[in-house]
N, CA, C and O of each residue as an XYZ file, in Angstrom:
752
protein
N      52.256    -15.725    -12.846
C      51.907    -17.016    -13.391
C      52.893    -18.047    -12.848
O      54.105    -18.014    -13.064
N      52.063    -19.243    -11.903
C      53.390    -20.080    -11.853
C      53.312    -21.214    -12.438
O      52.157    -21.638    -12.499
N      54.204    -21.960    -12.954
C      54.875    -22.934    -13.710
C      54.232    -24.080    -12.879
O      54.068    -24.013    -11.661
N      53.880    -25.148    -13.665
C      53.515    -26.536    -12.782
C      54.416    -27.211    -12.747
O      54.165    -28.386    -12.477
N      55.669    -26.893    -12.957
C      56.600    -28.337    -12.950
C      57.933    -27.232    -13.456
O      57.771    -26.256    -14.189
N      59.150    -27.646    -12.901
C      59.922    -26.962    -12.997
C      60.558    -27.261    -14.556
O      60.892    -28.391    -14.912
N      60.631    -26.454    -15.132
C      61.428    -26.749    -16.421
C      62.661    -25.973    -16.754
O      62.916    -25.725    -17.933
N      63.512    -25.541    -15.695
C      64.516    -25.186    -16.042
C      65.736    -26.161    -16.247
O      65.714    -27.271    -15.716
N      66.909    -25.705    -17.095
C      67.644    -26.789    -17.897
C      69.199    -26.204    -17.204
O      69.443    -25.015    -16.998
N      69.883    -27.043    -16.996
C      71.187    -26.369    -16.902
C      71.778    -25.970    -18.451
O      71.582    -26.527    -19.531
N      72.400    -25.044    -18.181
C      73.176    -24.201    -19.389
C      74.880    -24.179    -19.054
O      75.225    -24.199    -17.872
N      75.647    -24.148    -19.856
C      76.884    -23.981    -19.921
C      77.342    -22.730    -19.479
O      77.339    -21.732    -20.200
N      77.817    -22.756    -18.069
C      78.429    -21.297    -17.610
C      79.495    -20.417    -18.678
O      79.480    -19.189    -18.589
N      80.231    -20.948    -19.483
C      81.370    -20.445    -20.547
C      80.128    -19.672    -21.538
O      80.407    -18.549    -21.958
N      78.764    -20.272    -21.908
C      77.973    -19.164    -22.530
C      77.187    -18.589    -22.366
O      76.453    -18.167    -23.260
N      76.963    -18.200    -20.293
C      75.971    -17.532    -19.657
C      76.545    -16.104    -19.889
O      76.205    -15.378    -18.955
N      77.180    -15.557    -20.670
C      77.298    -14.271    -20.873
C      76.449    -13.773    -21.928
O      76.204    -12.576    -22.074
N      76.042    -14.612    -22.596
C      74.703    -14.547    -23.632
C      73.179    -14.544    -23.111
O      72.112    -14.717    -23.699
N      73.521    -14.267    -21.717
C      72.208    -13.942    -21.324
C      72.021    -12.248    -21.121
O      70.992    -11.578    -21.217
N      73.447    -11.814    -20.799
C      73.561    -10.310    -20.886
C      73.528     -9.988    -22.011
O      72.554     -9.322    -22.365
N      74.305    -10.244    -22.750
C      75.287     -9.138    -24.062
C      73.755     -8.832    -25.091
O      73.288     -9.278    -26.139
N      73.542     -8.258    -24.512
C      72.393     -7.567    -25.300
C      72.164     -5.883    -26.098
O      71.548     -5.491    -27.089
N      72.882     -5.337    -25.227
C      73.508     -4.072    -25.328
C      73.783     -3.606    -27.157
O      74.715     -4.086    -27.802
N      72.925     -2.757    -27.657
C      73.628     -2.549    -29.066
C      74.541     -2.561    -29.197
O      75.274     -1.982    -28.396
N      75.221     -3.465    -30.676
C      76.491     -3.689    -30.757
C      76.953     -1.995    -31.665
O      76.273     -1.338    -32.454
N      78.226     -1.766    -31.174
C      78.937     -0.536    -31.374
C      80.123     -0.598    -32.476
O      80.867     -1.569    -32.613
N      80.178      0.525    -33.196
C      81.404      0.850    -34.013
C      82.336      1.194    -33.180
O      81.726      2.089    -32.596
N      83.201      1.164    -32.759
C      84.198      2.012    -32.274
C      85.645      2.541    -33.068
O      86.563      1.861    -33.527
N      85.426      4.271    -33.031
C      86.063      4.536    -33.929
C      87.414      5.086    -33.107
O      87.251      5.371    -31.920
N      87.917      5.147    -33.330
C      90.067      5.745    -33.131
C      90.827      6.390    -34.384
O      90.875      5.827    -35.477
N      91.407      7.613    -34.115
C      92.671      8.278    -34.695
C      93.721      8.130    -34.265
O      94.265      8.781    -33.372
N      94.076      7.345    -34.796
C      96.317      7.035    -34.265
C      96.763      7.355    -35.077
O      96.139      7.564    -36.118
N      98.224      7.557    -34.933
C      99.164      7.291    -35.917
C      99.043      7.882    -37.483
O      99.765      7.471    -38.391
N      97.983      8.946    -37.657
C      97.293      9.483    -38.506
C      96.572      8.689    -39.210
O      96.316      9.167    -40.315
N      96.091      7.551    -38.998
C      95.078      6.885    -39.306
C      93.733      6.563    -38.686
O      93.783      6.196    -37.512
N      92.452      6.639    -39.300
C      91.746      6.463    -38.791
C      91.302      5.234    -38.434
O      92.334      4.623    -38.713
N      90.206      3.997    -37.839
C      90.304      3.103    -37.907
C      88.961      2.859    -36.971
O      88.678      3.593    -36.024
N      88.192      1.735    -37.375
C      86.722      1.209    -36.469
C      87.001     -0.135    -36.445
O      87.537     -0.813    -37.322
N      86.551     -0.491    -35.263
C      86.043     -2.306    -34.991
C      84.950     -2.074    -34.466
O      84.614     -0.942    -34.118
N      84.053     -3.365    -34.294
C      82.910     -4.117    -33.940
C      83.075     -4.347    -32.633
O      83.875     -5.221    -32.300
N      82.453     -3.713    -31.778
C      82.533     -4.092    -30.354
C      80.367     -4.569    -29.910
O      79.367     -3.964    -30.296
N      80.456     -5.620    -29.163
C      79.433     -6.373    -28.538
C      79.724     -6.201    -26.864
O      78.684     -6.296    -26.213
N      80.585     -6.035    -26.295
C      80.655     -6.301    -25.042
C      80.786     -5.120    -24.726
O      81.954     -4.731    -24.717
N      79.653     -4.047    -24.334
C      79.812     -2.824    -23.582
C      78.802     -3.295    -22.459
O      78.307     -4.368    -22.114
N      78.729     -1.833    -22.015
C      77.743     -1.525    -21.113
C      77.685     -0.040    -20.299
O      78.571      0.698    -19.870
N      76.785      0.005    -20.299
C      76.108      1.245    -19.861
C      76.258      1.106    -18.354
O      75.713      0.257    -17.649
N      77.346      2.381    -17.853
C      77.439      2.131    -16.212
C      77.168      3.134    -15.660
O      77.898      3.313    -14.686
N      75.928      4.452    -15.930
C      75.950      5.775    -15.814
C      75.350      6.205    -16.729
O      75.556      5.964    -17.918
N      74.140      7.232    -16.030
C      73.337      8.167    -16.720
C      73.801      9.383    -17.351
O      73.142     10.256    -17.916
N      75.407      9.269    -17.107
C      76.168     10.475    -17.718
C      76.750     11.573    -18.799
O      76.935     12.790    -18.789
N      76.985     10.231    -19.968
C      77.024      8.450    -19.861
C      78.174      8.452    -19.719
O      79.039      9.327    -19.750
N      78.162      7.424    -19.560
C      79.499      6.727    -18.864
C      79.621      5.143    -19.272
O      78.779      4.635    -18.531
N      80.024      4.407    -19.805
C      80.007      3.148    -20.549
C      81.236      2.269    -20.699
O      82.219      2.797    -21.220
N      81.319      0.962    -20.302
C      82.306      0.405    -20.074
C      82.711     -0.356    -21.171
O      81.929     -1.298    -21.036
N      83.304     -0.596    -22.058
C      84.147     -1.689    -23.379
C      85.203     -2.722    -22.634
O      85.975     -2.496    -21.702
N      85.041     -3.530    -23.130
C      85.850     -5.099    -23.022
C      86.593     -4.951    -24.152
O      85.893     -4.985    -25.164
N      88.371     -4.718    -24.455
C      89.053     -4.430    -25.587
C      90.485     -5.652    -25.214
O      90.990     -5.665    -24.092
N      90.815     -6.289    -25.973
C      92.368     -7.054    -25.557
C      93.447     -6.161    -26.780
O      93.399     -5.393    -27.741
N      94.191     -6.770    -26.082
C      95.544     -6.609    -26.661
C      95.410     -6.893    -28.248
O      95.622     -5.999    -29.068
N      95.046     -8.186    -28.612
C      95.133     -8.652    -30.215
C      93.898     -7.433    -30.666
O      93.314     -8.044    -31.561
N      93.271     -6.224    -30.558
C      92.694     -5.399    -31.286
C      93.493     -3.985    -31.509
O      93.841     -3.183    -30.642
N      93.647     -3.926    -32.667
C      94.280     -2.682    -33.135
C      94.112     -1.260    -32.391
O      94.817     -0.293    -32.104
N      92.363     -1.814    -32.196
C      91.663     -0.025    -31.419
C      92.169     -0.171    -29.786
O      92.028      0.746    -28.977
N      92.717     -1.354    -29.491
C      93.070     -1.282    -28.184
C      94.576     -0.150    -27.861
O      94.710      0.882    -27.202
N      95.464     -0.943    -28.658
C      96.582      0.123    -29.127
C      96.311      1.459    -29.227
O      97.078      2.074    -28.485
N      95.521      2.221    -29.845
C      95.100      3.380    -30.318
C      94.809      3.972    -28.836
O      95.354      4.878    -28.205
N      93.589      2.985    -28.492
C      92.852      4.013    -27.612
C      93.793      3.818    -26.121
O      93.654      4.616    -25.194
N      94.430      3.040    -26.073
C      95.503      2.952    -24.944
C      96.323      4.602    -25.085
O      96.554      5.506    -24.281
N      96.557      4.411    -26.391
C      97.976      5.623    -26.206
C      96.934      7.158    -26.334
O      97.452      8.124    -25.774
N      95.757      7.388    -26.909
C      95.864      8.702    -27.449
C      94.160      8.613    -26.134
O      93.939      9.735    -25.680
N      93.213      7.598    -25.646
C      92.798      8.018    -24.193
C      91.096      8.911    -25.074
O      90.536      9.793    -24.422
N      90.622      8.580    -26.246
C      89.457      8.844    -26.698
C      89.331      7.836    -27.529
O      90.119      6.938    -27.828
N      88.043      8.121    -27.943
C      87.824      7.261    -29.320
C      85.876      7.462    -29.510
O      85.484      8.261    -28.660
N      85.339      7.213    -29.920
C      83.821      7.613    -30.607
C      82.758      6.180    -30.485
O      83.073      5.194    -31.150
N      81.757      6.141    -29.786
C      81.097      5.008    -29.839
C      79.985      5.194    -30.989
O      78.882      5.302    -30.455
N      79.922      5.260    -32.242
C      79.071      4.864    -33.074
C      78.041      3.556    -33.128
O      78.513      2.420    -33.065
N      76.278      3.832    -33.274
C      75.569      2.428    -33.062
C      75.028      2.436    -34.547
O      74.098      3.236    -34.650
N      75.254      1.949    -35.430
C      75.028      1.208    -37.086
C      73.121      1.357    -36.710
O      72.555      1.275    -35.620
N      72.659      1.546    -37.810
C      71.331      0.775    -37.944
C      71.349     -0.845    -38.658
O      72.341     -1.378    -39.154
N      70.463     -1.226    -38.590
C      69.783     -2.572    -38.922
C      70.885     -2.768    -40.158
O      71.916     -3.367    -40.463
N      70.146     -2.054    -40.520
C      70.577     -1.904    -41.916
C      71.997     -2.532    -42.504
O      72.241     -3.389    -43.354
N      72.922     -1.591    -41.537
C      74.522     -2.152    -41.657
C      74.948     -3.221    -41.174
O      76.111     -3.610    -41.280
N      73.722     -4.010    -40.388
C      74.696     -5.165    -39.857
C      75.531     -6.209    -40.469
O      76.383     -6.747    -39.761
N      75.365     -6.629    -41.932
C      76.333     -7.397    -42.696
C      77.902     -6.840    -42.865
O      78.969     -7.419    -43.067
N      77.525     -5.429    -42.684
C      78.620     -4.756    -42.550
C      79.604     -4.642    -41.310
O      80.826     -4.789    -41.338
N      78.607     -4.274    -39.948
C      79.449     -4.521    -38.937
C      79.575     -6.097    -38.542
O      79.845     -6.361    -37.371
N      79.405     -7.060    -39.396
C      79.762     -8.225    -38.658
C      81.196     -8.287    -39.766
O      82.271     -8.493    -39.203
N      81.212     -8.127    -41.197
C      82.645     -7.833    -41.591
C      83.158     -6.711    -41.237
O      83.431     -6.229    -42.336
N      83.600     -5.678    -40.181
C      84.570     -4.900    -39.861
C      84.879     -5.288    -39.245
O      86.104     -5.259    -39.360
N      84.373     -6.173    -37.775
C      84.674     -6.935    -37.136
C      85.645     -8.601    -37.271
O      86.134     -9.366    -36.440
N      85.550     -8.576    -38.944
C      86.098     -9.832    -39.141
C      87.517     -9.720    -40.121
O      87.894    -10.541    -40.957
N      88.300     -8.161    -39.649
C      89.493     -7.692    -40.134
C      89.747     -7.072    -39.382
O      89.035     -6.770    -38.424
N      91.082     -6.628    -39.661
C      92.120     -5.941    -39.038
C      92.336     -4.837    -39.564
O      92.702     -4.774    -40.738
N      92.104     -3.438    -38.594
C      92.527     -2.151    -38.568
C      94.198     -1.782    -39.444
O      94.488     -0.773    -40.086
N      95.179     -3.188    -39.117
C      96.540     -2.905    -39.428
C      96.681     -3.427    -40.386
O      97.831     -3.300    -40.807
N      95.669     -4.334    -41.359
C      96.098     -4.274    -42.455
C      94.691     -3.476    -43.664
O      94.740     -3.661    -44.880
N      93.617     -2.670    -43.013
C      92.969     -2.658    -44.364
C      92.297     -1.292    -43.656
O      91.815     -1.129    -42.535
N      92.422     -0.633    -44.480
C      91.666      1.004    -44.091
C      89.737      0.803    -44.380
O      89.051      0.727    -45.399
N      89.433      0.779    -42.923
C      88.083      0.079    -42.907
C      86.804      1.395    -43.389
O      85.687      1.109    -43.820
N      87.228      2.564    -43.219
C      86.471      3.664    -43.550
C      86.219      3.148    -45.417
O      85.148      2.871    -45.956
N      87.266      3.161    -45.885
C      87.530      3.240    -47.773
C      87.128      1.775    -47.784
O      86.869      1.675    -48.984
N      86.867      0.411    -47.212
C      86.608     -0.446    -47.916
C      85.209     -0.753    -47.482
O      84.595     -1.448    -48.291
N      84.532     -0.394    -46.368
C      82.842     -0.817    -46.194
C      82.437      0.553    -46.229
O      81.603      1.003    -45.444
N      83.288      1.573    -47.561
C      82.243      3.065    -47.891
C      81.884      3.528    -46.672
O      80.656      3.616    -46.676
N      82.369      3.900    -45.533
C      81.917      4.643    -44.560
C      82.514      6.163    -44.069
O      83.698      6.129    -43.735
N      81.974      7.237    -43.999
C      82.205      8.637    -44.031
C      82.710      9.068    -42.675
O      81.968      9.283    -41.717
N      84.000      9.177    -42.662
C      84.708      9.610    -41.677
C      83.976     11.615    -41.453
O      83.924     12.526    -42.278
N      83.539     11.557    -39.940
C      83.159     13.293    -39.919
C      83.966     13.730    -38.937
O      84.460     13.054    -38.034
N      84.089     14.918    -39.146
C      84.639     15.696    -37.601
C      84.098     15.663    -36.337
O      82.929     16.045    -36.289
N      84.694     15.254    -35.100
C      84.080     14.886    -33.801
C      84.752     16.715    -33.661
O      85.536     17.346    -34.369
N      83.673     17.217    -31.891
C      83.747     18.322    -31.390
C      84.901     18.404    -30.682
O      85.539     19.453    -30.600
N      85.282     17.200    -30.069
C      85.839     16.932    -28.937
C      87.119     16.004    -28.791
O      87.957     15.955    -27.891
N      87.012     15.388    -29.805
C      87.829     14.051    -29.823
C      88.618     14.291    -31.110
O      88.200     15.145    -31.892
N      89.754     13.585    -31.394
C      90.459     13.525    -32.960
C      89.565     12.221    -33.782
O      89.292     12.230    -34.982
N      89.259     11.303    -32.954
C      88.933     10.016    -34.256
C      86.985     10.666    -34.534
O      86.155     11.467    -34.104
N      87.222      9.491    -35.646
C      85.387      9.887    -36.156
C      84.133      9.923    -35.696
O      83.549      8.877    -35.409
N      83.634     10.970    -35.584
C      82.359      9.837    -36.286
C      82.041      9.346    -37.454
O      82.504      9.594    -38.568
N      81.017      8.460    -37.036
C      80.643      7.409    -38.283
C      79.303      8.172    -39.377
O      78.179      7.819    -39.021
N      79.322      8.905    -40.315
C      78.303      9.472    -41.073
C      77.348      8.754    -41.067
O      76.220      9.212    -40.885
N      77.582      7.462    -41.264
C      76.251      6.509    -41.722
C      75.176      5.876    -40.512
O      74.092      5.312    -40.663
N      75.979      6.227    -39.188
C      75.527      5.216    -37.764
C      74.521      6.502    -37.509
O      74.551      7.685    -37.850
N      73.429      5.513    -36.581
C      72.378      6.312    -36.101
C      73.065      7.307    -34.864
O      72.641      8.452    -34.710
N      73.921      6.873    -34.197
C      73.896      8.062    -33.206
C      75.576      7.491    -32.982
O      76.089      6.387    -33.161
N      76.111      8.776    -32.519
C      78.059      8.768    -32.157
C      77.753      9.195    -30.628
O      76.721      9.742    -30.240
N      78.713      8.880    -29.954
C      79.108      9.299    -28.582
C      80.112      9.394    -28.190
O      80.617      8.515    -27.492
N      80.957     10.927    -28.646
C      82.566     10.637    -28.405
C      82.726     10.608    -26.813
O      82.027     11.056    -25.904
N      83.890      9.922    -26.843
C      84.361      9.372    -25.533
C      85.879      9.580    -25.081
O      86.810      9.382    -25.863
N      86.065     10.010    -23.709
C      87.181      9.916    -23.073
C      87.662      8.769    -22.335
O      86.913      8.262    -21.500
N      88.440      8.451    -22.471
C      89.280      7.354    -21.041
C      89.107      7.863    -19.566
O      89.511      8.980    -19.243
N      88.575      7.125    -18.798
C      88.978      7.755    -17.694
C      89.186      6.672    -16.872
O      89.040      6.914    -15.674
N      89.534      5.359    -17.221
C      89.617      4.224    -16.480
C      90.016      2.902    -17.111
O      89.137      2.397    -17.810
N      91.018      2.321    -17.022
C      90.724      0.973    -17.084
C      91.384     -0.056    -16.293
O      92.534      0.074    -15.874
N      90.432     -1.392    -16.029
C      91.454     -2.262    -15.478
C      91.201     -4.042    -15.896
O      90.152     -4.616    -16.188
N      92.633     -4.593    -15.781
C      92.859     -5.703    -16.391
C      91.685     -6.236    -15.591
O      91.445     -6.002    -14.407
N      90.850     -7.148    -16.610
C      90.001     -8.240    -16.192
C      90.300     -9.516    -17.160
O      90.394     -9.555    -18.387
N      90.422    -10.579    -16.152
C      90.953    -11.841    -16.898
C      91.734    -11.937    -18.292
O      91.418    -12.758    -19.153
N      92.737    -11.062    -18.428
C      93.629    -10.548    -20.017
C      93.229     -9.934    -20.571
O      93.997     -9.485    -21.422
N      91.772     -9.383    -20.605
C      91.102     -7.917    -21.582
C      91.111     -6.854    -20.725
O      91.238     -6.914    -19.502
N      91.002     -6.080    -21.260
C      90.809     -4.365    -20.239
C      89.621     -4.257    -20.601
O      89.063     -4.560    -21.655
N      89.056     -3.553    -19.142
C      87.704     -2.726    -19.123
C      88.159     -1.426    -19.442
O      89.080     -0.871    -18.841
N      87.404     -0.840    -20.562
C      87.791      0.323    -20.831
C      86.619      1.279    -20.160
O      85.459      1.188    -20.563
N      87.007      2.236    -19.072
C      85.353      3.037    -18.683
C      85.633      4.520    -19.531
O      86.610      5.257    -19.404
N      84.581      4.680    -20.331
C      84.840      6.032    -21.131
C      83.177      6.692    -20.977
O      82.013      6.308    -21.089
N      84.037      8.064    -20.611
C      82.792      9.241    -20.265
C      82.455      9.755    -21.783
O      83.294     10.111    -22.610
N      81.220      9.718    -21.939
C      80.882     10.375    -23.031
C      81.255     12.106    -23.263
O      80.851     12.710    -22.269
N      81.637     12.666    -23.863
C      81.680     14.584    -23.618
C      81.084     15.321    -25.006
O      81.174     16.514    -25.298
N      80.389     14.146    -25.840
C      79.803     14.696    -26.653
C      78.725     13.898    -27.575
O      79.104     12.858    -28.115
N      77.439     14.337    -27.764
C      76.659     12.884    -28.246
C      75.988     13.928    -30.146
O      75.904     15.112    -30.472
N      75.772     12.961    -30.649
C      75.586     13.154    -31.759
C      74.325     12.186    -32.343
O      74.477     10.975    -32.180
N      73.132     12.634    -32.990
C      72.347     11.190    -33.840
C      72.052     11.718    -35.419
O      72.380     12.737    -36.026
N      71.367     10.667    -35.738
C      70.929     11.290    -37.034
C      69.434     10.831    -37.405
O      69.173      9.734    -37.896
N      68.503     11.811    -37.104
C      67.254     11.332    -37.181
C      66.673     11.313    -38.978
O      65.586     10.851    -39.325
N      67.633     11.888    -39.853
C      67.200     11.657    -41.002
C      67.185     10.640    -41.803
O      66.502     10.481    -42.815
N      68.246      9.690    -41.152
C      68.146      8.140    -41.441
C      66.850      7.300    -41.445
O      65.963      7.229    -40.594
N      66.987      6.678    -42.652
C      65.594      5.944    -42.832
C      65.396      4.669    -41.713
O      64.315      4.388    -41.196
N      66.284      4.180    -41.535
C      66.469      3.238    -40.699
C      66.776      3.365    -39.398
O      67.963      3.605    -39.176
N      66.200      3.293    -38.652
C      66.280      3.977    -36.765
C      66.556      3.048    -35.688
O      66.729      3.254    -34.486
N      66.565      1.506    -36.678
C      66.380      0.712    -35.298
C      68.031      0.066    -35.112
O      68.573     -0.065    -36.209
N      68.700     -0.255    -34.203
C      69.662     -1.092    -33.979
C      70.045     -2.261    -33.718
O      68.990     -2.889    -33.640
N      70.755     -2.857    -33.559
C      71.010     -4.504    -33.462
C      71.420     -4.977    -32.521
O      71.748     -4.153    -31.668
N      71.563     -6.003    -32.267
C      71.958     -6.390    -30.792
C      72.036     -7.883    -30.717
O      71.137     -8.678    -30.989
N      73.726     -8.240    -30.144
C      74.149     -9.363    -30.272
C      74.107    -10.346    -29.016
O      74.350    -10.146    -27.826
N      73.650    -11.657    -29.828
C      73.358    -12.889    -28.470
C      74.271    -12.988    -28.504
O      73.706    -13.895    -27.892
N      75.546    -13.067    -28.589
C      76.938    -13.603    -28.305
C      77.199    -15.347    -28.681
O      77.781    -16.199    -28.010
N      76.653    -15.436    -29.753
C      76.870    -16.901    -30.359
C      76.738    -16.766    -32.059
O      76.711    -17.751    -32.798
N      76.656    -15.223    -32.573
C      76.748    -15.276    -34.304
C      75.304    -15.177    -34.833
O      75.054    -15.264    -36.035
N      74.207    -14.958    -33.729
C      72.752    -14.454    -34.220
C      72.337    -12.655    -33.523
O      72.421    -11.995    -32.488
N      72.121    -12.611    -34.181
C      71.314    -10.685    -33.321
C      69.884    -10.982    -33.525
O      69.212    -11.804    -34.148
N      69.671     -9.840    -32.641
C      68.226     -9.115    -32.999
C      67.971     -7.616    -33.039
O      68.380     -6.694    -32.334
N      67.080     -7.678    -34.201
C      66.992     -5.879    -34.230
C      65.797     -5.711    -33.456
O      64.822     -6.442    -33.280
N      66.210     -4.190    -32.895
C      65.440     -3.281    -32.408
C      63.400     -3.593    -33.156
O      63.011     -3.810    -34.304
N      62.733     -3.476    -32.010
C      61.439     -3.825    -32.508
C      60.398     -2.683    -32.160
O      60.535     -1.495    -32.451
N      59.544     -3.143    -31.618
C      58.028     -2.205    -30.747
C      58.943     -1.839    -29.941
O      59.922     -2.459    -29.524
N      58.321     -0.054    -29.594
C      58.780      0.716    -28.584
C      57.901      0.592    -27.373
O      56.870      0.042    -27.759
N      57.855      0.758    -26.538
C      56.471      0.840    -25.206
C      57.142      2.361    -24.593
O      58.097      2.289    -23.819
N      56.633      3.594    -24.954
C      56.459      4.500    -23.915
C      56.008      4.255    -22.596
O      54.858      3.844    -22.439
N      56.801      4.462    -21.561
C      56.073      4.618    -19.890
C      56.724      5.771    -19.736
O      56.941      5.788    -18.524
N      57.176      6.751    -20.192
C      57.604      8.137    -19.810
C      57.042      8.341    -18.647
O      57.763      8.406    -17.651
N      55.683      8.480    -18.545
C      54.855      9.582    -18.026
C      54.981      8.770    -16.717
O      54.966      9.477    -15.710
N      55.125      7.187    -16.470
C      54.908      6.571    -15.193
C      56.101      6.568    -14.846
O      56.185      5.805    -13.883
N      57.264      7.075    -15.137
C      58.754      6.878    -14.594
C      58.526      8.357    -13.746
O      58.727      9.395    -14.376
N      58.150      8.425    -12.467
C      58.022     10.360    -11.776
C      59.208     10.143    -11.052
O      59.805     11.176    -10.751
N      59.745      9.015    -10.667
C      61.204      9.115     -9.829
C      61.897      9.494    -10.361
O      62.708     10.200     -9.762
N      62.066      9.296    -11.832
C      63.527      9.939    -12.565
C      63.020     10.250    -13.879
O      63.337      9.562    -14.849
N      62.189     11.324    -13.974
C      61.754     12.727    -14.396
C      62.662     13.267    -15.393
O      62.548     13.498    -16.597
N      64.097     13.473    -14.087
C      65.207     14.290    -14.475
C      66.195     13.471    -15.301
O      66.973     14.120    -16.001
N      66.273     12.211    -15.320
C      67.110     11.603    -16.344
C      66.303     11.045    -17.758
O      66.836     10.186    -18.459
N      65.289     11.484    -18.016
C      64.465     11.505    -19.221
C      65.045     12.589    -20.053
O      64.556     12.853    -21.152
């Protein structure tokens, strides 16, 4: 379909990253210091069918500390459901408030890793370090998944996903094309 008249608008490059950040927003959980501890992460991405997934973490985040020194940590994705919740875990600090005991969330045993999973999130993906590097004062964190976890008994299945300006959208209509993807069969 083409357009009779051009109607594109210039946009502010400082918030063309809101054309990406679409990516379900993530719990990310860490064991330090014998504490456990989750933040709200929006800026991942999926870099590998492996998986393999990259986090944007700075210095001013507690889980940055953590996952700097101990090199794992658990990608938990919330349903719908929790998002009032993950937009307040995100709006405190790991170093002053034990975030498991105050938004009721069930710390479980990971296979692989020391920090949690999240009982209540639709699916965990513990994760290793195997990379990072300074980008403009945040670190890219690249972490290999070595163990995946979901929970299909949850009533709520769908996830959220942040425009990067303080609105989301949840997960909607699915469209199966399984059957027309024959090039990659094997990553189904």
């Amino acid at each position: 379909m083409r357009a009779s008249k051009n109607t594109l608008r210039k946009f502010p490059l400082r918030r063309a990253f809101t054309f990406m950040e679409e990516g379900p927003v993530v719990l990310l959980s860490t064991f330090y210091q014998g504490r456990n501890n989750i933040m709200t992460a929006s800026c991942t991405m999926s870099m590998d069918f492996s998986p393999m997934v990259g986090v944007m973490l700075g210095p001013w985040d507690c889980s940055y500390r953590a996952l700097l020194q101990t090199k794992e940590c658990v990608l938990a994705i919330p349903g719908a459901d929790l998002l009032e919740k993950t937009v307040a875990i995100g709006n405190c600090s790991g170093a002053e408030v034990d975030k498991f005991a105050e938004f009721k969330l069930t710390p479980c045993p990971a296979a692989k890793v020391k920090a949690p999973l999240i009982g209540e999130c639709l699916k965990n993906l513990e994760c290793k370090l195997i990379k990072k590097s300074n980008i403009n004062g945040g670190e890219l964190f690249v972490l290999q998944g070595v163990a995946a976890w979901h929970n299909p008994a949850r009533r709520e299945q769908r996830a959220f996903h942040a425009k990067g300006d303080g609105t989301f959208f949840i997960d909607g209509r699915h469209v199966n094309l399984h059957q027309k993807m024959t090039r990659w069969q094997d990553c189904i």
